[in-house]
N, C-alpha and C positions, 0 to 999 in steps of 0.2 A: 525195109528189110535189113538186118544185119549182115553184115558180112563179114567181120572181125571179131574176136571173142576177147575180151577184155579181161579176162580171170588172172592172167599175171598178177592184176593186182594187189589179189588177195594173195597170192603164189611167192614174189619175189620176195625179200628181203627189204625192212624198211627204210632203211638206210638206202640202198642203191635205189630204189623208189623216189626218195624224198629228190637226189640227185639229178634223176633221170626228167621227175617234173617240174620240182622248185628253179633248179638254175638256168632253164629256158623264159620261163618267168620273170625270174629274176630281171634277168636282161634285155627281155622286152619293155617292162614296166622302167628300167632305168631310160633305156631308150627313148621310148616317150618320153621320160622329164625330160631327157637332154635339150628335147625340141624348143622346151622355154627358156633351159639354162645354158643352149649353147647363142639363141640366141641375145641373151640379155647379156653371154661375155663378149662377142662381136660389138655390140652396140657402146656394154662400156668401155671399150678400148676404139670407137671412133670417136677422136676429138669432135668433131661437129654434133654429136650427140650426147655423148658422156653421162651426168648425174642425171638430166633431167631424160634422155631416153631409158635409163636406167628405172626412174621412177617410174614412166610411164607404163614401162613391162611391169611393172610389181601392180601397178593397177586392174591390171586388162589379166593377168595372170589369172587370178580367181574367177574371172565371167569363162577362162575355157574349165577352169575343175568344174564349175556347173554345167558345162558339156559334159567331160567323163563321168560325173557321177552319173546323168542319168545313161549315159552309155553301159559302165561298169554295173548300174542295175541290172539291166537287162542282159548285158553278158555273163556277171556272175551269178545270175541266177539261173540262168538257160543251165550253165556249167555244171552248177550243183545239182539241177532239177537232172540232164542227161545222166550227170554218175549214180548219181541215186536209181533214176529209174534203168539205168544197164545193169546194174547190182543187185536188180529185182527182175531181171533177167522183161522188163515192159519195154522192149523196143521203140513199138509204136507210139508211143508217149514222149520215149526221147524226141524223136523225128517229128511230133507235132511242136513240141518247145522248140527246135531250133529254128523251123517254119514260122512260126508267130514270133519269132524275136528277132527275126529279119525285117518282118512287115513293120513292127512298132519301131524300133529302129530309126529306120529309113523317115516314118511321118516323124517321132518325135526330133528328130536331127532337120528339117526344114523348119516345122516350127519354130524351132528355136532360132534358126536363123533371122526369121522373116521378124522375129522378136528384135534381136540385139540392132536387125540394121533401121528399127521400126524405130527405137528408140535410147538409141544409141548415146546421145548427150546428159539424159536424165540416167541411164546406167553408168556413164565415167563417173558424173557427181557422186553418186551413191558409194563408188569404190574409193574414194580421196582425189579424184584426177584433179578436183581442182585448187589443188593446192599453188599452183603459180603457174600464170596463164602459157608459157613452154611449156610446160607440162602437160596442160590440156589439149594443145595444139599436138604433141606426140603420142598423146594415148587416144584421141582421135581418129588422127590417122593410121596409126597397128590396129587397130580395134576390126577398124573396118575392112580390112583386107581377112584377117584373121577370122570376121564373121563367115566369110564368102565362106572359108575352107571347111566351118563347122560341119555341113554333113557328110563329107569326106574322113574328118577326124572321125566324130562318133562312130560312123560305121567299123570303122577301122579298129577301134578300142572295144566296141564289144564285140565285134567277129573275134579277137583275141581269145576269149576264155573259151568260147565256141572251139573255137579250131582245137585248143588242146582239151578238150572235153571228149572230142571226135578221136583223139590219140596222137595227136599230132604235135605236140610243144615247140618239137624245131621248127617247124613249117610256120608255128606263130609267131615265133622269136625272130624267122629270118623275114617274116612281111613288115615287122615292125623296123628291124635294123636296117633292112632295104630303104623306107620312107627315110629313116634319121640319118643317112648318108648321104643321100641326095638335100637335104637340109644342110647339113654340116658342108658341103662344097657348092652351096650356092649361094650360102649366108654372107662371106667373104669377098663373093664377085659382085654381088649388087650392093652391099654395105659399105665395099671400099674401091672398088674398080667403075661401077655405075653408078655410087652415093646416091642411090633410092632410098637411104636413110631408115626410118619406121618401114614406110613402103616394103623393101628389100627386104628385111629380115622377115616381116609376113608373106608376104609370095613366095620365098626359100620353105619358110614353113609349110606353106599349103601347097604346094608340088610337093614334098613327102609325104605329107598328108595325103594325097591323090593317089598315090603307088602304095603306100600300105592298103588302101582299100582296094586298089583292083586286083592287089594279089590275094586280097581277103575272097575277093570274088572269083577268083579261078578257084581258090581251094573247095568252095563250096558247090561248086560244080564236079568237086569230084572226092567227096569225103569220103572215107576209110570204112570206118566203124558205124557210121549209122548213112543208109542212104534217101537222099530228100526225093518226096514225090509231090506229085501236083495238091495231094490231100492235104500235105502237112503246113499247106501256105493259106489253108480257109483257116478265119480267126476262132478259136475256140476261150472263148470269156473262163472257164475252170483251169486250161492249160495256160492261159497268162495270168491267171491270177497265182497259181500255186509257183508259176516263173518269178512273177515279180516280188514274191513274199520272200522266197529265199534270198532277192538279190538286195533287197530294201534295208539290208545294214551295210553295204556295199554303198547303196546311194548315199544316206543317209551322213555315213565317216565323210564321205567326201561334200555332202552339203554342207552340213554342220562346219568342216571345215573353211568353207566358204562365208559362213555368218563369221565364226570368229575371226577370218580375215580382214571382214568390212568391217568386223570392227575394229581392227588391230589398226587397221588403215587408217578411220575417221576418227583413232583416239591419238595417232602421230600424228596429223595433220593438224592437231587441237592443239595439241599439249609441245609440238614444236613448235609454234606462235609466243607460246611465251616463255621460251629459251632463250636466253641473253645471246646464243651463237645463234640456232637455228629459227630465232624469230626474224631474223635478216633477211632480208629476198634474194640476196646471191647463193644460200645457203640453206635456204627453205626445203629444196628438197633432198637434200642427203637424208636425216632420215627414214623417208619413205622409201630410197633406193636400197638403201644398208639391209633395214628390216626386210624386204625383198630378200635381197641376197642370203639373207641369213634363210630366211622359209626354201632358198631353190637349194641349197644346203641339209636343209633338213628332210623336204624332198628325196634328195637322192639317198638318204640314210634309208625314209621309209617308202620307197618305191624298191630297194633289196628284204626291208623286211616284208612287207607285203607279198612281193613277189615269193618270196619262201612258201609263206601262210597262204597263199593263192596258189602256186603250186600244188599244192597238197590235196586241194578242194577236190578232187577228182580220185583221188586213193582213199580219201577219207569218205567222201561218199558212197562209194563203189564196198568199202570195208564195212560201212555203218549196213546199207543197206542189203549187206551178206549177212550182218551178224554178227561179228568179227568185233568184240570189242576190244579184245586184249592189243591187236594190232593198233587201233586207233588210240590207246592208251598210249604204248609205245611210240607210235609219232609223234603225239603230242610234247609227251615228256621232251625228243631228240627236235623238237621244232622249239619248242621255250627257249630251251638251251643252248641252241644255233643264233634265235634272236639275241638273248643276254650279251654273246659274244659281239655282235652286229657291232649294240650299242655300247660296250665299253672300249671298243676301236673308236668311235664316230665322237664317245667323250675324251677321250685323249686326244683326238685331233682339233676340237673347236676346242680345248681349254689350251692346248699346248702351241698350237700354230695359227691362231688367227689372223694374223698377218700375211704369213703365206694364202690365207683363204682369201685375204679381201685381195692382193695382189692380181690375182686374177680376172679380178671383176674394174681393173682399170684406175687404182688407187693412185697409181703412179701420176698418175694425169688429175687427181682433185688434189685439195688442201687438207692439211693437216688433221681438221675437224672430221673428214671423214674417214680418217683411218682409224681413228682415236673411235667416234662411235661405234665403229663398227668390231672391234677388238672386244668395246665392252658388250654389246650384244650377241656377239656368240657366245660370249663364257657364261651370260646370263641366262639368255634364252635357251641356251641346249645344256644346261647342268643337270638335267636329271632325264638323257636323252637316253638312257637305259631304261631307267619304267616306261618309257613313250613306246620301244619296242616290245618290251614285255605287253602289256596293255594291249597294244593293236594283233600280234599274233594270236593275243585269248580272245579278242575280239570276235577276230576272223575263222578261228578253229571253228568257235559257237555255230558260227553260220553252216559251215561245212559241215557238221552234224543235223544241220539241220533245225537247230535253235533259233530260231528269225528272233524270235520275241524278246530273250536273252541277252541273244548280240546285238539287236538294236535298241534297247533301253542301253545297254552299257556304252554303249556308241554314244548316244543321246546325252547321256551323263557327261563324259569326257567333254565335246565341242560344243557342247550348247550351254551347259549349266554352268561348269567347270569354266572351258573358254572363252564365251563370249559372255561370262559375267565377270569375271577376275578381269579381263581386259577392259573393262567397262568400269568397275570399281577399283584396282588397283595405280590407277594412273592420277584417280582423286588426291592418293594418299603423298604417293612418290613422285609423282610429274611423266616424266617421260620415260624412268626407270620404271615406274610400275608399268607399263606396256611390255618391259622385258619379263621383267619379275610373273607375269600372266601364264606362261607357259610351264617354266616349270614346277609350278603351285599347285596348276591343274594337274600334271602328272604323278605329282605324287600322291595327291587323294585319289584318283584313279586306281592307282596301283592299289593304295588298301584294297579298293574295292574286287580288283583282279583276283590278288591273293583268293579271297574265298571265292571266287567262282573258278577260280583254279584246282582249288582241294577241291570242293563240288563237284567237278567234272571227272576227276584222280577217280575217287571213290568210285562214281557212279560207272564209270569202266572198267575197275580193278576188278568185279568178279566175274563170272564165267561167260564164254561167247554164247549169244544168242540161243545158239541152235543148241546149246549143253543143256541151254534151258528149256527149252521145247517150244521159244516164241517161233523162232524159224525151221520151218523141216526142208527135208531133202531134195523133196521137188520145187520145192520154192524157193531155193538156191539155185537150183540148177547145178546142182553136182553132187558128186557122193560126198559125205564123211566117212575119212578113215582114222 
């Protein structure tokens, strides 16, 4: 049963819209990253851990984005399926997605678990862990604490786009910022007060982990806009499949991410052996630490764009499924244009201040060699950190319209083909700079490809709303035109 009418949407002004949903987003999705990158700066700043805890977070990092992707599936698709279906005025449909995307949920996040703890040694090797046996001996031990908390995070990450699907943003902005505080003041006392080392910083993690999900779980006892009944929790095969289509460029960005990872990982680990500096065993693992740092960096650039274009997912669907094109035209335009902005802040700052950036992640405390890499890997790896924004906003629009097939081939293209083949082939040429070089190669043939499915989109909005056309009438809006 409804109980809230959602027509604002189409109602307010896009601008105060985009506001109202992206910057809740926003800073939930930053929030999350924080949880790896707040605790990879504690780690590099205890001496009894330093480069090689450092590394071993950059390892173990990628096995949790294979937890949120398949979380972000199933939340960003529940989210788009709800707007859509409340903008076609289909309640009941909403309230069966959000029911079925609890239950998968819940089994897909133990599975995974009982996976990472099942086979946990033959997954380090795979990410680089064993680049120098401290290494392995640290990402061992985070690994495995960090597994426990898995069904706790997933839940947590895809009740997110739920709750603000429901109309809620702040309410999912404050279960997120609630978990990342209790992180951030427990990282501290067990890293440097109790020296539980790896240990500490994963158990600080998964105690926030745990309170973002159980406030995930009050809200859901008591949603707004659509309410859950006992029906909406029997599995329906058509309602998770049309779930899971729309969220499948969502998993997708963030699997892909995770190939190109493993590979980014296992082409340092290669091609740092036969570096006159980092082929030395005291020094073996800076650069897998550096490279790290530099992606939790990059992270947070695209966890604000994301968050924007994620944001939106729910006015853009709510708009589409009205009719409404001119509005979603206008978004888009005022959402590219927000990105662009993102990303020529985020290249001034890795081209102008890298130094300051690695500072923080405990430079003070290594040798020379890693401040030095590390200066030349920002200015490499994020020089064309403006199409990377541009790119993933047209990405994520796609989907919000409701373009699975679209935004997931363009997705596809970027991390798989672009990424994890450039990383793969560029390091032949260069050595260890081609692993930098990898990034920003891929983004700019990306971006050609963006441009035209940009204008594409422009066009196919530009003329009249639905309903001028006579695709949508008035009862099937659920409102008048006036």
């Amino acid at each position: 049963m409804e109980t809230k009418n959602n027509s604002y949407l189409m109602e307010e002004p896009v601008g105060k819209l985009m506001q109202k949903y992206a910057v809740p987003c926003i800073i939930s999705l930053l929030v999350g990253a924080l949880y790896n990158i707040v605790d990879q700066i504690f780690i590099a700043n205890a001496v009894y851990l330093g480069s090689y805890g450092n590394a071993a977070n950059t390892v173990v990092f990628p096995l949790t984005v294979i937890a949120l992707a398949i979380a972000v599936m199933v939340g960003d698709g529940c989210c788009a399926f709800v707007s859509l279906s409340l903008g076609q005025r289909k309640t009941q449909d909403a309230g069966k997605s959000m029911g079925n995307s609890i239950l998968i949920t819940i089994f897909l996040s133990l599975a995974l678990c009982v996976i990472y703890l099942t086979f946990s040694n033959q997954i380090i090797a795979m990410f680089g862990g064993t680049v120098n046996e401290e290494t392995f001996r640290h990402s061992k031990e985070y690994f495995f604490w960090i597994s426990l908390g898995i069904p706790f995070y997933m839940f947590g990450q895809a009740m997110n786009p739920v709750i603000r699907a429901d109309g809620s943003p702040k309410y999912a902005m404050f279960a997120t910022c609630a978990g990342a505080v209790i992180n951030i003041i427990l990282d501290p006392i067990f890293i440097f007060i109790f020296r539980w080392g790896m240990m500490g910083a994963a158990v600080a993690t998964v105690f926030g982990q745990i309170a973002t999900a159980g406030l995930s779980v009050w809200y859901l006892v008591h949603t707004k806009t659509v309410k859950l009944s006992k029906g909406d929790f029997r599995l329906d095969s058509k309602i998770i499949g049309q779930t899971l289509v729309l969220g499948i460029c969502s998993f997708l960005s963030q699997i892909s991410l995770v190939a190109a990872m493993a590979a980014i990982n296992n082409m340092v680990k290669r091609y740092s052996a036969l570096d006159a500096v980092f082929g030395q065993a005291q020094y073996a693992q800076i650069p897998m630490a550096v490279v790290g740092i530099v992606m939790k960096f990059f992270q947070i650039v695209i966890s604000i764009v994301v968050g924007m274009a994620a944001g939106c997912i729910p006015i853009v669907g709510y708009n589409m499924g009205a009719g409404l094109n001119r509005r979603v035209k206008e978004l888009f335009t005022k959402l590219l244009a927000a990105e662009a902005c993102v990303g020529i802040i985020a290249f001034v700052i890795t081209q102008f201040f890298p130094k300051q950036l690695i500072g923080i992640f405990g430079a003070a405390n290594e040798s020379v060699y890693y401040t030095e890499f590390a200066v030349r890997a920002f200015r490499i790896y994020l020089c064309m950190v403006i199409f990377a924004c541009v790119n993933k906003a047209a990405f994520i629009f796609l989907q919000a319209m409701g373009k699975a097939v679209a935004s997931t081939m363009l997705s596809m293209v970027r991390e798989i083909v672009f990424g994890v083949g450039f990383a793969l082939f560029l390091p032949r040429i260069y050595g260890l700079n081609g692993v930098l070089y990898s990034m920003p190669v891929s983004d700019i043939l990306t971006f050609a490809v963006s441009i035209i499915i940009i204008v594409l989109t422009c066009k196919q909005l530009g003329g009249a709303d639905a309903y001028e056309k006579g695709d949508v009438g008035e009862k099937e809006l659920g409102y008048s035109i006036k």
